[in-house]
N, C-alpha and C positions, 0 to 999 in steps of 0.2 A: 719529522718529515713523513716515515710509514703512516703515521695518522691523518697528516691531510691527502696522503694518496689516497687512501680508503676512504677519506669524506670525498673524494672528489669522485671515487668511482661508485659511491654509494648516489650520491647524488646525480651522476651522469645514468644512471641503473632507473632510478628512483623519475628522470624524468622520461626516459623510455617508455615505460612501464605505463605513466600519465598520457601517453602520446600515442602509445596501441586501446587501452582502453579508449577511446575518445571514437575508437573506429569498430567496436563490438559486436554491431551486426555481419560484418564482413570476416572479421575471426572468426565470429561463430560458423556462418557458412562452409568455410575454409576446414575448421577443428570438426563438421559435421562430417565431411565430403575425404578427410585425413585416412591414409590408410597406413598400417604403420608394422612389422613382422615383428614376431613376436613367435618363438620355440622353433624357426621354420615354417611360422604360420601367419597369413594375412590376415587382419581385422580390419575393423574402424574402432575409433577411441567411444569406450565407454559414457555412458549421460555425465556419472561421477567423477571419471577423468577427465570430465571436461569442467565439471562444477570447480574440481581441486585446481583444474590450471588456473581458471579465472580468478580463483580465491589467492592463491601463489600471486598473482598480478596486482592484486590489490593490496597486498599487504606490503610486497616489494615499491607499489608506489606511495605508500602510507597512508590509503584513502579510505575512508569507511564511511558506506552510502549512506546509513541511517540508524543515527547513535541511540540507541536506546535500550540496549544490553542486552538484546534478542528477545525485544517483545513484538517485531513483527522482522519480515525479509530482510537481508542487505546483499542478497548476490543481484548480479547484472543480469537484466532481465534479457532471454534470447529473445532471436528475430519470432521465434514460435510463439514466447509467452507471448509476446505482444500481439501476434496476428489473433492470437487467441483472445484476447483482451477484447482486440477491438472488433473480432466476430460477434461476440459474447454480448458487449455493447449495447450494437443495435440494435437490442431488440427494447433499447431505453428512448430510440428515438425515431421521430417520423422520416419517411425515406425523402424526403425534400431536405434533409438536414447532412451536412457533411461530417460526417462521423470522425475524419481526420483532418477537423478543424476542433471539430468538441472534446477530443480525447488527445494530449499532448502527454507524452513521454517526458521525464528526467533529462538532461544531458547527464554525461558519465559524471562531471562531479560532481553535480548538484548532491545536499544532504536533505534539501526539502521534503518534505512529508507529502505526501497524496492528499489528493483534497480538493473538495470543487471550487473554485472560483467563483462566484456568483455575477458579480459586476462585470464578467465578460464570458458566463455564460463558457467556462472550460471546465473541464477536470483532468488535473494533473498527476500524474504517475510514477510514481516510484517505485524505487523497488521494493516498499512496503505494505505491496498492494498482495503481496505475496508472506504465507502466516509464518509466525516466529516459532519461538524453539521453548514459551512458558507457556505453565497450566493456569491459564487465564482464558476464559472466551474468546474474549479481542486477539491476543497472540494466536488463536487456534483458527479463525475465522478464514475459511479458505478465499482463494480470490476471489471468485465467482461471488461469493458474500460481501467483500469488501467493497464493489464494485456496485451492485446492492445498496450498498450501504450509501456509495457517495451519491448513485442516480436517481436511484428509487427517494430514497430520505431524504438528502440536502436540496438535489436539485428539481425534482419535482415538487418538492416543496418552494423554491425558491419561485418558480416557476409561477405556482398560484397565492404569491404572497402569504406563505403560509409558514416562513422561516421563523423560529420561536424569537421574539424579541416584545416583552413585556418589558413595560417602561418601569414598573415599578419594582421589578429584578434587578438583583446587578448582572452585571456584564459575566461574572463567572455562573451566576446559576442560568442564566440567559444560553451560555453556552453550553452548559451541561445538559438544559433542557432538549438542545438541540441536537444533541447527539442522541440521546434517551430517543428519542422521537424516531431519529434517523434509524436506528438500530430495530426499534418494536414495526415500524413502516416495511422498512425491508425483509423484516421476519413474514410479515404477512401477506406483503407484493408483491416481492423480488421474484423475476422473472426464473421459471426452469430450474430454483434450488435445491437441492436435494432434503428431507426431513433434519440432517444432520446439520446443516447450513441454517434453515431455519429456526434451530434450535440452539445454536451456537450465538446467533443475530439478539433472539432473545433475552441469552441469560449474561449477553456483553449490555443489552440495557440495563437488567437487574444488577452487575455488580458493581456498574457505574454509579446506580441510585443507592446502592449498599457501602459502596469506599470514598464516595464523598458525601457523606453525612453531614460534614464540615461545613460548607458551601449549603446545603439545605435548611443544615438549623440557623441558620441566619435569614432566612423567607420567612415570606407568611407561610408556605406550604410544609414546614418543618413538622407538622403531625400528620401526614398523609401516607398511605401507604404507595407501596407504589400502583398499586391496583387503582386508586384513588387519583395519584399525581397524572399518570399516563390518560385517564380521564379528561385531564385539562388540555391534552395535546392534539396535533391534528393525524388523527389516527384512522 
């Protein structure tokens, strides 16, 4: 009996937890605006105590935004990153274009990956638009980069029919190609980046074309360097 009270209170916890997350941007405000005594002394809660509650939230609801073992973000993006996202943005598109029609958020469970959408002309956000915690380029690629990465590369490519899709590739080097692309494009367009950003964009295309070797020796372009492959792209 002790046991199914604790499933049942873990479970009543566990859907709370799913139920306030869902409403983040208004926690946030709330946990922003929090003033809380502490020694005899009034503050507001810390960035980091606010990082730890939300983190406490998720794991009390068992939810984990984006599996991939901390190669990119998994905290809940505030009302700030966001506004900052979608400042940062426009400067990918023309002012006749509704920027929050073209940049669409996660909900809280979603585990989807970030990503532009082509066929409808969106790009979706998660909270892996934000860098992870490995010494890898891609893991290291700050937003502002990643962001870069989906506008500048995917979708301005998409844009002038210029999305890598060689018929005589397969579909995995097709898509590898297309990241390579995305990644060397945004090192050299991407709006306002900083030289680190730039550099980071770079060498997330080089270790793409260095850790799938697999996928390349099966092309025709399996003897190419990358200096040579990146040649072939629309750069």
């Amino acid at each position: 009996m002790t046991g199914e009270i604790t499933a049942a209170i873990k479970g009543s916890l566990r859907k709370s937890a799913k139920e306030v997350l869902e409403h983040t941007d208004e926690l946030q405000k709330k946990l922003d605006n929090l003033v809380i005594e502490e020694n005899n002394l009034k503050r507001k809660l810390t960035n980091d105590e606010i990082d730890d509650f939300f983190k406490h939230l998720e794991e009390v609801a068992e939810r984990r935004k984006i599996v991939d073992g901390g190669l990119r973000g998994s905290k809940v993006l505030s009302t700030k990153q966001k506004e900052e996202i979608l400042e940062y943005s426009k400067k990918y598109f023309d002012e006749s274009e509704n920027i929050e029609e073209k940049i669409q958020f996660a909900a809280a469970e979603s585990t989807n990956d970030t990503g532009y959408m082509a066929s409808f002309d969106i790009t979706y956000i998660n909270t892996d638009i934000m860098p992870g915690q490995l010494d890898t380029a891609n893991s290291r690629l700050s937003w502002k980069a990643a962001i870069a990465h989906e506008l500048e590369g995917h979708r301005r490519a998409s844009l002038f029919n210029k999305t890598v899709n060689f018929p005589e590739l397969s579909i995995e080097m097709n898509n590898l190609l297309e990241e390579i692309q995305a990644s060397v494009r945004s090192s050299k367009y991407g709006q306002d980046l900083s030289e680190i950003e730039r550099y980071d964009l770079m060498q997330d295309a080089i270790e793409r074309f260095k850790n799938h070797k697999d996928i390349i020796s099966e092309s025709k372009y399996k003897n190419l360097t990358f200096e040579q492959l990146i040649a072939k792209l629309w750069i």
